[in-house]
Every structure is written in structure tokens, then in C-alpha cells.
DOVEX-828490 format. One line per field, with one value per residue (C-alpha): x, y, z. Coordinates in steps of 0.25 Angstrom, whole numbers. Example, Ala and Ser with C-alpha at 12.3 -4.5 7.8 and 13.67 -1.06 7.14 Angstrom:
BEGIN
X = 49  55
Y = -18  -4
Z = 31  29
//
This chain:
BEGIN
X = -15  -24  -9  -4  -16  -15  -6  6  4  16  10  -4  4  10  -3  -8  5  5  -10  -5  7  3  4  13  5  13  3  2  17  16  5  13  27  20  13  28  29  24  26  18  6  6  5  -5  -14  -13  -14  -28  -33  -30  -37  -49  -49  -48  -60  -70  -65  -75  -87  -84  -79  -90  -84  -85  -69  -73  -82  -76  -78  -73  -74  -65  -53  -40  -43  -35  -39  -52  -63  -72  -59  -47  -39  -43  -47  -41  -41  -56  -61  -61  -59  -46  -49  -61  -53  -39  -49  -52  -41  -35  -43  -38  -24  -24  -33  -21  -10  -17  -20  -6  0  -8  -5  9  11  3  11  22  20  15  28  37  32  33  48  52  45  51  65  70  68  54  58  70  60  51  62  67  53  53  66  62  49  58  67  55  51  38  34  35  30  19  14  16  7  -3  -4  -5  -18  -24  -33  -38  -41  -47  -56  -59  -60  -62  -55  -52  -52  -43  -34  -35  -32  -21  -13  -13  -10  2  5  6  13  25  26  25  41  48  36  40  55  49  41  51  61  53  48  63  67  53  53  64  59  56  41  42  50  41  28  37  39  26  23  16  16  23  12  7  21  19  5  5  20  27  18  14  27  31  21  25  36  27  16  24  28  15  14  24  18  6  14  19  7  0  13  12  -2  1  11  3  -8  0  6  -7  -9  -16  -32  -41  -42  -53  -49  -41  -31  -20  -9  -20  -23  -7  -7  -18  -12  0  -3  -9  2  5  -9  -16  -5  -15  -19  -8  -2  -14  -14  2  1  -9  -1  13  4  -1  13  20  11  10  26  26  16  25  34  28  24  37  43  30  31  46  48  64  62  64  53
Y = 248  246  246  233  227  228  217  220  217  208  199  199  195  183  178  173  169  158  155  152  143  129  119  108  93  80  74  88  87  73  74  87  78  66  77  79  64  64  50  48  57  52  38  40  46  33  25  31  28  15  13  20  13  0  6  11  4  -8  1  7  -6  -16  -27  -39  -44  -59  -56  -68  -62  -74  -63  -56  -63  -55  -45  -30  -18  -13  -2  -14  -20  -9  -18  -32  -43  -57  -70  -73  -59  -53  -37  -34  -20  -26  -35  -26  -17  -27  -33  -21  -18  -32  -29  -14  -20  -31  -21  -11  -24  -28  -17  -13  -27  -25  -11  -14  -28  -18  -8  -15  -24  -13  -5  -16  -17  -1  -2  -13  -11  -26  -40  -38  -28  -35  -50  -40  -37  -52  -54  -44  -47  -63  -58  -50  -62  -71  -73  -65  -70  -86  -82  -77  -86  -97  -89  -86  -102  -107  -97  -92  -104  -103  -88  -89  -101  -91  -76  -80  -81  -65  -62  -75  -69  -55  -58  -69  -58  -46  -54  -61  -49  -37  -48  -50  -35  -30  -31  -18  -10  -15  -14  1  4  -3  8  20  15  14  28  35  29  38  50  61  60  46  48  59  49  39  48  52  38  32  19  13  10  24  29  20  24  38  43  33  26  38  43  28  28  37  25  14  21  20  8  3  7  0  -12  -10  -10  -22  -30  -28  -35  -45  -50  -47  -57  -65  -64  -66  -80  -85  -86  -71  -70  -80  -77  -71  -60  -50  -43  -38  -50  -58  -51  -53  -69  -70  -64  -69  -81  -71  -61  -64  -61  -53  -43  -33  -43  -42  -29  -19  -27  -28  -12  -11  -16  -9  4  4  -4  9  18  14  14  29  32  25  35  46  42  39  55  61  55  54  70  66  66  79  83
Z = 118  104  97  106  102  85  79  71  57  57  68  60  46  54  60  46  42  54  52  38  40  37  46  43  41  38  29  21  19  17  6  -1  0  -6  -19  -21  -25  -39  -43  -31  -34  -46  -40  -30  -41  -51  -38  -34  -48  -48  -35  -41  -53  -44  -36  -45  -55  -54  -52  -66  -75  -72  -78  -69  -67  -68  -80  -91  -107  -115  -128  -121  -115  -117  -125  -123  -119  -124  -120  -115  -107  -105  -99  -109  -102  -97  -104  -98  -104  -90  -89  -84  -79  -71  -65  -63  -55  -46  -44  -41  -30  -24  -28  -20  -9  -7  -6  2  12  11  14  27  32  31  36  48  52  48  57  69  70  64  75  87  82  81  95  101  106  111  104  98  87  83  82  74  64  63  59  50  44  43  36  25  23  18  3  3  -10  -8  6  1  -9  1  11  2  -5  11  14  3  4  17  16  4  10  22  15  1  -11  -14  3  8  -3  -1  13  10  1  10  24  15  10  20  30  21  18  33  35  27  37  49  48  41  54  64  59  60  74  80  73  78  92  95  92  100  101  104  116  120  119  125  139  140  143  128  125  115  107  108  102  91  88  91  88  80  70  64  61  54  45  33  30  32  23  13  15  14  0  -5  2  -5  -18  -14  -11  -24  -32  -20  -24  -39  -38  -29  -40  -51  -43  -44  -28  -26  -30  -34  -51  -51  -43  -51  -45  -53  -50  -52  -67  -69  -66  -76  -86  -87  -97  -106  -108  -122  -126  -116  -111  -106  -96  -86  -91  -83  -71  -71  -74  -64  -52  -56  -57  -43  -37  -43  -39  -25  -25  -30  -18  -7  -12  -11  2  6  3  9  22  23  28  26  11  3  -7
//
């Protein structure tokens, strides 16, 4: 009797060995999958201290960005100004970290408001199984075919005026940028979304939800939504690369911010008359956006082969 009751040592070296064995988590193999994407790493790194330097930045260099130093005006790099100053003495690092504060906060916006009308009419289309999916697609595919640019301009010169008289100068526009923005990148996410919806609403757990009675909305929210979202994610970093050149350009066609506020398509449109003499001027601002659009660019890869599990590392 006390022999049954003692364990065989075989049986006790396998105990541990199953308490030990890892447990398999998609975000740890999505974080180990993204480590492996070097550029990436590298990337995210140069992106977070940009965003730093955007964030605490001010607190640290004092200078006011509307401060006029008629003494100074265009001068290059120096201890006092490391990045010169403009042609009304202004410091061009106070005012390229403000400005870059406005230009992230603009693509960040952006790019929320066009994954989430995105999404919702992606979504109401991969659901939708008779005319209102294919109207949504029409929609989509009308949208693609517009000019966005001339659009934009135009929509922006109709408004900006009366959302500026409402929000103020720097809010009416903020707002104006973003709304016009966002709504004409919405289109690649929904046709994006609207495919991962037909190919996931097939699925085998969909159809076990399905006949235990959920409703339609709970399949999207619980069960299909979640499993879309790696592409759109990635997605919407390119979106937010694409919005910070969309206000540079809008900046740098004069119909973005008021002058006074700085952000870098801003610094670019005033610096183009003095190229000749003041190269400095549009060179770190100009640096400044291909940095972080390359950076962010390198991220939505990374993303893309960490949260695609068909992709071999």
C-alpha cells in the first residue's frame, strides 16, 4: 500500500516540465516577431525622441517662437541658435519644436478619423450581403476617383473662414485640416476592412456564434473586429505619414496655419524666398518631416510582418 502511493521519478521529472512550458501569448509573439524588424526598432527609437524633444523640448529652450531679434535675422547655426534663425531673427528650433507638436497632433487626428469612418462603413459592407455593401463600394470607389489635392484646397478655401470665425484661428484650422484630411483618406481602410470582413465572416467561429443565436453586431464586435485589426493598424500608420506631408503641402501652399503658428510646412513656405541665403532655414524643418514620415513608414512595416502570422521571420 505505502509503494502505490510514492510517484515514479519519471512522473515527478514531468510535473515541472509542464509547470515550465510557456504559454503561448499573440502579443508576446507579436512584440518578439516586430524585435526581429531591425529597421523598425531602430525607427521606433528615433521616432520616440523626436516626440520627446517635441514634448519637453519647450520646457528646456525658453526661447519664445514669436520672439523678433532684428540683430539676428538669418544667421546659421550657432551655440546661442543651433538651428539659425529666420529673416525676422526668430529661433528656429523654438519654433520647429512647436510646430512639431501641431504637425504630429495633425496626423495623429487624421489618421483616427479616417480609420474609424473606415472601419464603420468597411465593416457595414463586409457585413452586408445584398445592395448596401455594393452602394458602399460605389461610394468608396467614387471617392478614390476624385482629385484629393484640388479637393482639398477647395474645401479648405470654402470653410476655413467660418471655423476660424467660430474656433479660432489655430482651432478652426486644426479642425478644418484634420475633418478634410481623415475624410479623404478613409477609402484604401474601408475597401481593407471590407475584405477582412467577408473573408472572416466565414469562419468557423463566426458560424458557431452565428448558431448560438449572436447578433450581428455582437459577431463584429466580439469575434470579427478584433481579428481585422492587425492590417488596419498598420494602415493607420501609413495614414499618419500621409497626413503630416498633406498639411506640409497644405502649409507650404499657403492655405494651412495662420503665419504665426509654426509648423514645419509652414517653416518650408517661409523659407523659400530665402534659399539662396539662408539655406539652413528650410533644410531642418524639410529634414524634420522626411525623418519622421520615414520612420513611421519603417514602423508600419514592422507592424505589418509582426501581426501578419503568414509571414516567415
Amino acid at each position: 500500500m505505502a509503494g502505490s502511493t510514492l510517484a515514479s521519478p519519471s512522473a515527478e521529472a514531468a510535473a515541472p516540465a509542464q509547470q515550465r512550458a510557456p504559454t503561448f501569448s499573440p502579443t508576446r509573439e507579436a512584440w518578439r516577431r516586430f524585435r526581429r524588424h531591425k529597421l523598425a526598432v531602430i525607427s521606433a527609437f528615433i521616432l520616440g525622441l523626436m516626440v520627446l524633444a517635441i514634448l519637453i523640448g519647450p520646457l528646456i529652450w525658453r526661447i519664445p517662437i514669436n520672439q523678433i531679434d532684428f540683430a539676428a535675422t538669418l544667421q546659421g547655426p550657432s551655440w546661442k541658435h543651433p538651428f539659425g534663425t529666420d529673416d525676422l531673427g526668430q529661433d528656429l528650433l523654438a519654433r520647429m519644436l512647436y510646430g512639431g507638436r501641431i504637425s504630429l497632433a495633425v496626423g495623429l487626428a487624421a489618421m483616427f478619423v479616417a480609420i474609424f469612418v473606415g472601419t464603420i462603413i468597411g465593416a457595414i459592407a463586409g457585413m452586408s450581403r445584398g445592395w448596401v455593401g455594393s452602394a458602399l463600394m460605389w461610394l468608396t470607389d467614387l471617392f478614390l476617383s476624385l482629385p484629393q489635392l484640388p479637393l482639398l484646397l477647395l474645401v479648405i478655401y470654402l470653410f476655413r473662414d467660418t471655423l476660424k470665425g467660430t474656433f479660432g484661428p489655430e482651432g478652426g484650422t486644426f479642425i478644418l485640416i484634420v475633418i478634410v484630411i481623415g475624410g479623404l483618406r478613409w477609402m484604401p481602410v474601408a475597401r481593407l476592412v471590407r475584405a477582412q470582413f467577408l473573408s472572416l465572416r466565414e469562419k468557423e467561429f463566426v458560424e458557431a456564434a452565428r448558431a448560438l443565436g449572436a447578433s450581428k453586431v455582437r459577431q463584429v464586435v466580439r469575434h470579427i473586429l478584433p481579428n481585422a485589426l492587425g492590417p488596419v493598424i498598420v494602415a493607420g500608420t501609413i495614414d499618419v505619414a500621409a497626413a503630416i506631408i498633406a498639411e506640409s503641402t497644405l502649409s507650404f501652399l499657403g492655405l494651412g496655419f495662420p503665419p504665426d503658428i509654426p509648423t514645419w510646412g509652414r517653416l518650408l513656405f517661409d523659407a523659400k524666398d530665402n534659399l539662396d541665403f539662408a539655406p539652413h532655414w528650410a533644410l531642418f524643418p524639410g529634414a524634420a518631416i522626411f525623418l519622421t514620415v520615414l520612420t513611421i513608414n519603417f514602423i508600419g512595416d514592422g507592424l505589418r510582418d509582426a501581426l501578419d502570422p503568414r509571414r516567415v521571420l
